[in-house]
Structures are given as structure tokens and as C-alpha cells.
Backbone bond lengths (Angstrom), bond angles and torsions (degrees), N, CA, C in turn:
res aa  C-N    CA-C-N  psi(-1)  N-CA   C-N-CA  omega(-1)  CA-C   N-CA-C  phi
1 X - - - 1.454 - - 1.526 108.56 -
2 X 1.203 96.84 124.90 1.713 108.18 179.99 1.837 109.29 -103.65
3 X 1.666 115.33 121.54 1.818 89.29 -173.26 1.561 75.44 -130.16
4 X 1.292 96.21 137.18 1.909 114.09 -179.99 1.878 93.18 -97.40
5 X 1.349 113.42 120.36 1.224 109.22 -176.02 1.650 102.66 -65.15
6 X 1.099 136.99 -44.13 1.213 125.33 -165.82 1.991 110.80 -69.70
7 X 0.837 116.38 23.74 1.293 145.69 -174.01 1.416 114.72 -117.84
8 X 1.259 125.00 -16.14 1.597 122.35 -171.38 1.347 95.83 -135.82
9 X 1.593 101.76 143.14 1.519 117.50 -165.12 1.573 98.70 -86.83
10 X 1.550 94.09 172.39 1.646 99.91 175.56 1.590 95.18 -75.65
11 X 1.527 127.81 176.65 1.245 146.54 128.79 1.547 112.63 -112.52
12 X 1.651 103.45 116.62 1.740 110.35 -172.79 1.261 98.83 -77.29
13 X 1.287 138.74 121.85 1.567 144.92 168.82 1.596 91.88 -90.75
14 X 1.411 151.55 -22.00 1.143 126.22 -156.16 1.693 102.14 166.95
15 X 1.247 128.11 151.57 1.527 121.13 -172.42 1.699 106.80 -68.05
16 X 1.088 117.58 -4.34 1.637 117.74 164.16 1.304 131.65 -103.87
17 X 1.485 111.40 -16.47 1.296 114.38 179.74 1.399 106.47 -128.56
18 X 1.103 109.82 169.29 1.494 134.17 172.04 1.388 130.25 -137.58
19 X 1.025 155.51 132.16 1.370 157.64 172.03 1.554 125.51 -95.29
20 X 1.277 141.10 124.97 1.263 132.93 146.54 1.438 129.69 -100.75
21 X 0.982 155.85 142.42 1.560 155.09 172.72 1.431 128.85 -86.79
22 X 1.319 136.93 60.41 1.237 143.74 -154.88 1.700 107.51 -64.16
23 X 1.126 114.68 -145.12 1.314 121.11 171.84 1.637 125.58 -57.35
24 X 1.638 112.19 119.42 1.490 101.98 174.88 1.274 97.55 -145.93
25 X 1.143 121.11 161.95 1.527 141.30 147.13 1.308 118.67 -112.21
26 X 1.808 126.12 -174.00 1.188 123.90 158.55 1.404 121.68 -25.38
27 X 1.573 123.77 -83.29 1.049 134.92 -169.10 1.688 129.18 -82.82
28 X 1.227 115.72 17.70 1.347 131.04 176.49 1.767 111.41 -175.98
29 X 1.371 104.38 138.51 1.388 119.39 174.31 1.864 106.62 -123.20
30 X 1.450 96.94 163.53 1.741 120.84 -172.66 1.481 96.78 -120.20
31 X 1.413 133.58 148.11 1.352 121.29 177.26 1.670 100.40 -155.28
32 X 0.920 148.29 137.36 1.395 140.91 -171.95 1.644 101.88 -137.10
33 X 1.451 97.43 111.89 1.560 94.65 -179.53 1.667 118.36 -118.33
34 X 1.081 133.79 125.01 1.092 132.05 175.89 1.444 122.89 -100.52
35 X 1.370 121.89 147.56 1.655 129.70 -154.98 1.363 100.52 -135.86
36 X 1.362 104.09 114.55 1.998 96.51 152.18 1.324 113.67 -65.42
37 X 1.481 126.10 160.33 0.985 128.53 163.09 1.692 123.23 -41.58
38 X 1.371 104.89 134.79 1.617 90.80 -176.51 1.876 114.34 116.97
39 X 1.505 82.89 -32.70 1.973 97.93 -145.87 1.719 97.61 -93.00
40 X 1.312 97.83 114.37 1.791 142.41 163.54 1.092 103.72 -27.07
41 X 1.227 140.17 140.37 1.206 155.45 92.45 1.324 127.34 -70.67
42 X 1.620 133.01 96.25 1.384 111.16 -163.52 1.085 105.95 -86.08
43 X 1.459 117.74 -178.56 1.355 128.98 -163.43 1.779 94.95 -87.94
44 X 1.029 92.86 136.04 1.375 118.27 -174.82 1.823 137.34 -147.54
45 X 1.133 118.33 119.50 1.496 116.15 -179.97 1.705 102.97 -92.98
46 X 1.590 102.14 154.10 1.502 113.93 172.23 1.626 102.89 -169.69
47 X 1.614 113.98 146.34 1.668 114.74 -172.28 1.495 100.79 -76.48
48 X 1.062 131.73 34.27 1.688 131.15 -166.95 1.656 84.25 -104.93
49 X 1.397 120.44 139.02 1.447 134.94 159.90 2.136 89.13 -89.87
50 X 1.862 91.46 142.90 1.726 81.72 170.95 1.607 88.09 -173.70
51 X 1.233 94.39 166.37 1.644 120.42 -176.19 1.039 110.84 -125.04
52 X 1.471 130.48 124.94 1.135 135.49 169.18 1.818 111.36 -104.91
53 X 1.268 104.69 142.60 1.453 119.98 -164.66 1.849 108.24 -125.26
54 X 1.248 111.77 102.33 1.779 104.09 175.92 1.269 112.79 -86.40
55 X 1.375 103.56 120.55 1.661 127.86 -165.31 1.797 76.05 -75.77
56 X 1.589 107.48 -80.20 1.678 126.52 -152.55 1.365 105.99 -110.18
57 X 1.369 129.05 136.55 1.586 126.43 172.53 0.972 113.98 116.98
58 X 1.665 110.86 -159.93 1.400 139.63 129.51 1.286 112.78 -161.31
59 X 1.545 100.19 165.47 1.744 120.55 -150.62 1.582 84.02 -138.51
60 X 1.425 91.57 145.76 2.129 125.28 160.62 1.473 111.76 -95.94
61 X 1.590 112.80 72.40 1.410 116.54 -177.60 1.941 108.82 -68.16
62 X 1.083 102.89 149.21 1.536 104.37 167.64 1.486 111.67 -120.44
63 X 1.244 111.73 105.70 1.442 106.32 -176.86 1.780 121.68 -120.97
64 X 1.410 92.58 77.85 1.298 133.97 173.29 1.498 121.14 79.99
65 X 1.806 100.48 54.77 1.175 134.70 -167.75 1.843 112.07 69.04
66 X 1.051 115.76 32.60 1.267 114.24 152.12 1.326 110.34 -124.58
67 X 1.649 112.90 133.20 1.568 129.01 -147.59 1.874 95.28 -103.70
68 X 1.488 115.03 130.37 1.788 104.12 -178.37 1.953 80.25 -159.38
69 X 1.668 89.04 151.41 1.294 93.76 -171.62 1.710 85.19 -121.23
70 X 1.372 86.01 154.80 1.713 108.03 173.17 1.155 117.90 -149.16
71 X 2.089 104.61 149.36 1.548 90.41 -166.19 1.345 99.29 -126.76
72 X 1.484 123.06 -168.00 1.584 116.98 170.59 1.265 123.81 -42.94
73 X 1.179 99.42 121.02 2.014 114.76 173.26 1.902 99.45 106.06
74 X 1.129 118.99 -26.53 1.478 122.75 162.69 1.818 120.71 -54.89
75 X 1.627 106.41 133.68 1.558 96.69 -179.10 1.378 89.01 -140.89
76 X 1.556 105.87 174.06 1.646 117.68 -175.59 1.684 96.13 -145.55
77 X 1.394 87.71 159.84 1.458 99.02 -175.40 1.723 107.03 -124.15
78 X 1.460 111.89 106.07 1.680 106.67 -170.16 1.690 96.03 -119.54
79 X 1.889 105.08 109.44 0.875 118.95 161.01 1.552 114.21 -44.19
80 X 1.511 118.61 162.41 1.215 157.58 156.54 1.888 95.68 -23.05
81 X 0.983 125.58 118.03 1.572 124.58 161.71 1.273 106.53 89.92
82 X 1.319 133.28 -13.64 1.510 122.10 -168.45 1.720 105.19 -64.23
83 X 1.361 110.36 156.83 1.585 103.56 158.25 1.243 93.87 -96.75
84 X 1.794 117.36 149.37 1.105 161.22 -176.12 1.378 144.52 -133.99
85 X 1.149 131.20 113.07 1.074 120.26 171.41 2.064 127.40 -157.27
86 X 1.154 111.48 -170.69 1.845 98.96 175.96 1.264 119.35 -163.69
87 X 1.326 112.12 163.03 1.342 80.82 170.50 1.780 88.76 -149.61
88 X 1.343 101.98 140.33 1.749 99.35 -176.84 1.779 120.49 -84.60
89 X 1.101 89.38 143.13 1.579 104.90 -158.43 2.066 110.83 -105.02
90 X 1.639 80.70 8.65 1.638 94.72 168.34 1.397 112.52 -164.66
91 X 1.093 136.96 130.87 1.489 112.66 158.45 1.452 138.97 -10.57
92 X 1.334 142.43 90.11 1.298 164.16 145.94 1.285 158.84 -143.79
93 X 1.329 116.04 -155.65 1.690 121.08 -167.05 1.626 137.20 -100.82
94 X 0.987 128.32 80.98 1.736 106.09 178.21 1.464 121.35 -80.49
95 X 0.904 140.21 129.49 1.399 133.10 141.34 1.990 126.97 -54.15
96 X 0.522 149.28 69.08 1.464 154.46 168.81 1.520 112.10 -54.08
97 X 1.788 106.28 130.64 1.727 109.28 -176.61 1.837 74.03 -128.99
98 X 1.627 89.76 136.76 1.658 107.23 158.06 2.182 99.20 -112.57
99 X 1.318 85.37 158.14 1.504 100.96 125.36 1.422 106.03 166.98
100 X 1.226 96.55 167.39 1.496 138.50 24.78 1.756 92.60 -77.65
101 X 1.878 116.61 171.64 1.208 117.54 -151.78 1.595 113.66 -73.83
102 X 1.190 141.03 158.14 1.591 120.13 169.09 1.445 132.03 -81.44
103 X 1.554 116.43 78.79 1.373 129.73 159.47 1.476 109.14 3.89
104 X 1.342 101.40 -71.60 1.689 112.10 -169.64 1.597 111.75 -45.69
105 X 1.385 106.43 -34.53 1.697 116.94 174.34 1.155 133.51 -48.95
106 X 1.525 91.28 -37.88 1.595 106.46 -170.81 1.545 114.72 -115.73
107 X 1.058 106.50 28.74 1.950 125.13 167.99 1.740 115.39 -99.44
């Protein structure tokens, strides 16, 4: 599977963020999310193992009430069940890998 980003629409989750869905199969997904400054990620659990990768920025992740900031070129690795969440502290980018892929995404 070949996905040309300029080819895939936004999905607006919220007046700060946006979502796109890049390459996935069954067992792994691509997700590229972009944040205005300001813009939430709430804390959240899901059985998806995933890595998040900062293309642009930096974000105040909480990963399961411990608070760590990361900036472009920084990634994290949030096992299966953790609570999670961020919130960006400038205008930018994550890349996000699940898997297995997120079902819920693509409904």
C-alpha cells in the first residue's frame, strides 16, 4: 500500500486538532496528527501498543500521570493499556503507529 499524503483528507477531531490516516493494514496503522497550539489530547486508555514520533513542536504528554515534554525528532513508546494523553505547547506534528491497527479509526 502506497498512501501519498497529499491525497488524504483531514479528519477534524476538534477546533485544534486534526487527524489523517496514512498507511495501515491488519496488524499496524500510520496516523499523522496535527495540533494548534493549546490542542488536547485527553487522557485516554486503548489495547493498541503505539509510538508516537514529533515531526513539528512540542507536546506535555502525560503518561499515566507522569508529566515529560518532548520536542521535534523525540518519540515514545506507550504500551498496550497505559493512560495517555498531551497537550501541545506549540503548533505541531505527531506521527502515531498502532497495532494491531485502530478499527475505531476507520468507522
Amino acid at each position: 500500500m502506497v498512501v501519498k499524503n497529499q491525497n488524504v483528507e483531514y479528519e477534524i477531531l476538534d477546533a485544534k486538532s486534526r487527524r489523517k490516516i496514512l498507511a495501515h493494514d491488519g496488524g499496524l496503522m500510520m496516523v499523522e496528527v496535527t495540533f494548534d497550539k493549546g490542542g488536547i489530547g485527553s487522557v485516554h486508555t486503548h489495547p493498541h501498543e503505539q509510538i508516537s514520533y514529533v515531526v513539528r513542536g512540542s507536546f506535555l504528554f502525560d503518561l499515566d500521570g507522569e508529566k515529560v515534554t518532548v520536542k521535534a525528532g523525540d518519540s515514545l513508546y506507550i504500551p498496550s493499556g497505559l493512560p495517555h494523553g498531551n497537550e501541545a505547547l506549540e503548533d505541531g506534528v505527531l506521527v502515531d503507529v498502532f497495532t494491531p491497527q485502530r478499527e475505531d479509526f476507520l468507522k
